[in-house]
Structure formats: structure tokens, C-alpha cells
C-alpha positions in Angstrom: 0.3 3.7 -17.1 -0.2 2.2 -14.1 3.1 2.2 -12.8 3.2 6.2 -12.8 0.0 6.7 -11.4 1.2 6.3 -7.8 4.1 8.6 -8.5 2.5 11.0 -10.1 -0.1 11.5 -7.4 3.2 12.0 -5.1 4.5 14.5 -7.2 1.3 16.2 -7.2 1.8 16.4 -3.3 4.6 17.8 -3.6 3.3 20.6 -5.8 0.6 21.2 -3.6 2.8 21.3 -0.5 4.8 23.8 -2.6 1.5 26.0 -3.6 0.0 25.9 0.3 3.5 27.3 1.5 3.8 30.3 -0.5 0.3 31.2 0.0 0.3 31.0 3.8 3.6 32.6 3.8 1.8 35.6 2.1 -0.4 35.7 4.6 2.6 35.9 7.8 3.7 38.5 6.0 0.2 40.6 6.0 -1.1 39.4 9.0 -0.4 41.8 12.7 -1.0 40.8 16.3 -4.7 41.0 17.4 -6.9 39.1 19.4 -5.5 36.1 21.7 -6.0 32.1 20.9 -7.9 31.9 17.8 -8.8 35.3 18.3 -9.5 38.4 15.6 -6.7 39.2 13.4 -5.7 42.0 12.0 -4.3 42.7 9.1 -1.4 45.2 7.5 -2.4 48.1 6.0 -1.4 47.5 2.2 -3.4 46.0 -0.8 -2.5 42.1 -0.3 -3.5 43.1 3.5 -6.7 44.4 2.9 -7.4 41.4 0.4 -7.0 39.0 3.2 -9.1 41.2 5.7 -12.0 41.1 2.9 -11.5 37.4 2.1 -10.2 35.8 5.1 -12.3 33.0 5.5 -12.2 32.0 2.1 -8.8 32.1 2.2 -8.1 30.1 5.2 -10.7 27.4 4.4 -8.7 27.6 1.0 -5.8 26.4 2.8 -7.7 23.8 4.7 -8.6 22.1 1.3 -4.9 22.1 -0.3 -3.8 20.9 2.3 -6.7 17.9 2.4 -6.3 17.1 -0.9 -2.6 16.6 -0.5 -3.4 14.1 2.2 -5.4 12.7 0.3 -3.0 12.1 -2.8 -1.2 10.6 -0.1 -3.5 8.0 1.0 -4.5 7.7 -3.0 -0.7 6.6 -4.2 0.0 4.1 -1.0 -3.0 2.4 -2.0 -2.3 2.2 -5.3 1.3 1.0 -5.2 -0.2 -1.5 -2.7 -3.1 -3.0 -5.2 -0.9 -2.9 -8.1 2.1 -3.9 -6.6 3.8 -1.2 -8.5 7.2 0.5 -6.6 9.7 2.1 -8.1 13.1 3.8 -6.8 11.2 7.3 -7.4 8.5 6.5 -5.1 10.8 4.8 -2.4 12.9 8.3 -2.3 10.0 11.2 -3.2 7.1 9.6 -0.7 8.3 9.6 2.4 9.9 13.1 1.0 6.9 14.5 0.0 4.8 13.5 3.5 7.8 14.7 5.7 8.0 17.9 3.5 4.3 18.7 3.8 4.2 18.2 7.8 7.4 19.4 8.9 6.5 22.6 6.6 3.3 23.1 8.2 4.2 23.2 11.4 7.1 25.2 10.6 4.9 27.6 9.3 2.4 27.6 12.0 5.3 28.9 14.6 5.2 33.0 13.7 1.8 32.8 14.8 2.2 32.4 18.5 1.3 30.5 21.1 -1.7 33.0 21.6 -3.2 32.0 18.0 -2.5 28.8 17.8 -1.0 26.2 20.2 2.6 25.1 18.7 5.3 26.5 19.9 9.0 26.6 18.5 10.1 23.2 21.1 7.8 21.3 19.6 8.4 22.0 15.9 12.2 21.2 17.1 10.9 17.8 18.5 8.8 16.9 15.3 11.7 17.8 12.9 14.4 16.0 14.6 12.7 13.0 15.2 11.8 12.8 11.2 15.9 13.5 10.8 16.4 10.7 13.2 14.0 8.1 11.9 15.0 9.1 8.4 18.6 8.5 8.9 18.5 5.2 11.2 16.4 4.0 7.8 19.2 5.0 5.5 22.0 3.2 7.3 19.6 0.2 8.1 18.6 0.0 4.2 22.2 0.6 3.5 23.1 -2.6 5.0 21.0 -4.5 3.3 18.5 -4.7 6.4 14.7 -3.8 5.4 13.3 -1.0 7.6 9.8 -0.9 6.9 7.3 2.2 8.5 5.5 0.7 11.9 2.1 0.7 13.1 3.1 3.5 15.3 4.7 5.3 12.4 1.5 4.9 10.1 -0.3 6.6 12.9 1.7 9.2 14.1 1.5 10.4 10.5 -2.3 9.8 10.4 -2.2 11.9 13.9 0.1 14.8 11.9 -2.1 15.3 8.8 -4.9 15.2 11.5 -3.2 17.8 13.9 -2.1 20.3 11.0 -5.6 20.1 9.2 -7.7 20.8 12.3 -5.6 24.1 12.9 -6.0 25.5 9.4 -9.4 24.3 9.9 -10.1 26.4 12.7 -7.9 28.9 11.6 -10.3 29.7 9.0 -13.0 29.5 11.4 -12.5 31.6 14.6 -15.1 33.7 14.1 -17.8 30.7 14.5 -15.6 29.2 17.6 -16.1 29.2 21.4 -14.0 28.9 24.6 -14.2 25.2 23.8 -11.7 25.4 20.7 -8.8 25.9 23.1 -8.4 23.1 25.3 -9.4 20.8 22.3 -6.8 22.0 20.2 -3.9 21.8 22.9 -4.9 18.6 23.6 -4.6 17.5 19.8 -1.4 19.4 19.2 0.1 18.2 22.6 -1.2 14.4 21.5 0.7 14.5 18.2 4.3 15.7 19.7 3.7 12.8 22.0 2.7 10.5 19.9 5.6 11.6 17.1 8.6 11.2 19.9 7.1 7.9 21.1 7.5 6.4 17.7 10.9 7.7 17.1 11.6 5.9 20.6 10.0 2.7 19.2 11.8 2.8 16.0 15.6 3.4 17.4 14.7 0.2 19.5 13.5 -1.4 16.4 16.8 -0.2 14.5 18.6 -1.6 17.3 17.3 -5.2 17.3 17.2 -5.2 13.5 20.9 -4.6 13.6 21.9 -7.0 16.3 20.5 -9.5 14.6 22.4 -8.8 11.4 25.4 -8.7 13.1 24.9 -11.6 15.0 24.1 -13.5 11.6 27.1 -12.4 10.0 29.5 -12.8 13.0 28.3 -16.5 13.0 29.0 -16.9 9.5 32.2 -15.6 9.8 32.7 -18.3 12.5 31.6 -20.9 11.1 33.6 -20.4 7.6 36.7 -19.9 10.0 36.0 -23.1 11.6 35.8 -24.9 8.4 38.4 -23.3 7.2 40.5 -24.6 10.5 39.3 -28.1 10.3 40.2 -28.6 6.4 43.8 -26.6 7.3 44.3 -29.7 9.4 43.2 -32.3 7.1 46.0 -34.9 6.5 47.0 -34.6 3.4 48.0 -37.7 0.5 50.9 -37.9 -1.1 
């Protein structure tokens, strides 16, 4: 039972990732220009639309807490693989899936608001997503070769800083009302922080790939030398006879 534990709690991710973007892409869909960063919103003028005028703060808030209880199945199944020593080729493929799934999504869906609601525009989403396409691809070929290409420091907390990033804008999202002048510059700082953070640990890593794989190469080039050598030395063996 044990063994499944960790995966299920991915696959729950994943179906909370899943659940979180339909429901905020029902609310794109109602929600109208209005107000400027963090400001009043609006909404169209049809049923759904005047459901998430009358419940809007539930509703945000409601997407503040999927998306913290998927970060927090996320922190549950690493530390149970890690205490139970439990992996399995499901959980090497579907967790890093699930985590880039649920971030890149986000921010992806945070781009139709605007720059006047919230602070992320379409560059940076661009940034985020091919870095994670970079990173996950250098990974592939390194693993490939039979080179291991563990997550860094840097990457542990660039993801930390991207769960942190994407939960603080839902979070005051679903809060406007209740926020000051002081909400802006905090959030540009955060969002500005991550994308920083997120490109310097794709920097680190293609370094990383690039030592990793020099040093494989180097290994196996001086194997290959030194079975050619021997191979010389025992082609000019005298022979008996």
C-alpha cells in the first residue's frame, strides 16, 4: 500500500490541476474589463456571470485552496517516496508532469487578465515555459545516456518560489476588495522574483548538463583508449610456435 501512496497523491494533483483550470477558465470567459491592478471587476451579463458577481470572493478564495492543496499533495508524495524509499517509473514520469502541468497552467491562465489586473505578462509566461521545455529535455537526453540528472537546490526552490508566486495572486485575486496601494509593488516584485529566479536555474542546470556530460564522455573516450592500447600491445605480442 505503501508503494501507491506517493503516486496516488500525484495523480490526485493532477486531478486537481485539471478541476482548478476549468473553473478559472469559466471565469475568463464571464469576467469584462473593470477597474486597474487588482481593481473591481465586472462581470458579463448572463447567469454564470451574475453567479460570479454574487459569489466572487468565495469563488476566488475557492481557487486559492485547490490550488494549495495541490501543492500540498506535492510536498506530501516527495516526502513520502523519500521516507519509504518507494519510486516507481509512474512517479519518475507523472511528478515532475504533474508540478510542471500545474505551474505552467497557471500562469498560462493568469495572462488574459492583463497586466492591469495582475502583473504577468505574455514574455514572461514564454520565459517560464521554455525554460521547463529546456530543463526537461537536457534531463531526457542526460538520463538517456545513462547519466543521473537529479533536480538542484536551485530547482527545488525555483519551484517553491512558483507555487509561492501563483498562490499569492489567486490569493489576492480573491481579495481586492480588502487591498491597498501596497498590494502592487509587492506583487511585481514576487512575480518579477520568480521569472528571475526560474531563468537562473535553467542557466545553472544547462551548465550542470554540460559538465555532467563532459565527464561522461571523457570516461568513455578513455576507456576506449585504453582498450585500444591493450588491444595494440597484445597485437604485438610475439607469438610461440
Amino acid at each position: 500500500m505503501r508503494r501507491h501512496i506517493p503516486n496516488l497523491l500525484t495523480g490526485l494533483r493532477i486531478i486537481l490541476a485539471g478541476l482548478l483550470f476549468t473553473l478559472f477558465s469559466f471565469y475568463l470567459e464571464v469576467r469584462v474589463e473593470g477597474g486597474g491592478f487588482l481593481g473591481p471587476a465586472t462581470y458579463a451579463d448572463t447567469s454564470i456571470g451574475h453567479f460570479f458577481r454574487d459569489y466572487e470572493a468565495i469563488i476566488l478564495n475557492g481557487f486559492f485552496v485547490l490550488f494549495f492543496v495541490a501543492g500540498i499533495t506535492d510536498a506530501l508524495d516527495g516526502y513520502f517516496a523519500r521516507r519509504w524509499n518507494v519510486t516507481t517509473i509512474f512517479g519518475r514520469i507523472a511528478d515532475p508532469f504533474a508540478d510542471k502541468i500545474m505551474i505552467s497552467g497557471t500562469f498560462v491562465l493568469f495572462v488574459p487578465l492583463g497586466q492591469d489586473i495582475l502583473p504577468v505578462a505574455p514574455w514572461m509566461v514564454v520565459a517560464i515555459l521554455a525554460r521547463e521545455y529546456l530543463v526537461t529535455s537536457i534531463r531526457g537526453y542526460a538520463e538517456s545516456t545513462g547519466v543521473a540528472f537529479p533536480a538542484s537546490n536551485w530547482g527545488k526552490f525555483k519551484m517553491l518560489l512558483q507555487s509561492l508566486c501563483c498562490g499569492s495572486l489567486f490569493l489576492f485575486l480573491g481579495n481586492e476588495n480588502f487591498l491597498n496601494t501596497w498590494a502592487r509593488p509587492i506583487m511585481v516584485t514576487l512575480v518579477w522574483l520568480t521569472v528571475s529566479v526560474t531563468l537562473i536555474s535553467g542557466v545553472i542546470y544547462i551548465q550542470t548538463a554540460r559538465r555532467l556530460l563532459k565527464s561522461e564522455s571523457d570516461d568513455v573516450e578513455s576507456h576506449e583508449t585504453l582498450l585500444n592500447s591493450d588491444e595494440s600491445a597484445s597485437d604485438k605480442s610475439p607469438t610461440l610456435g
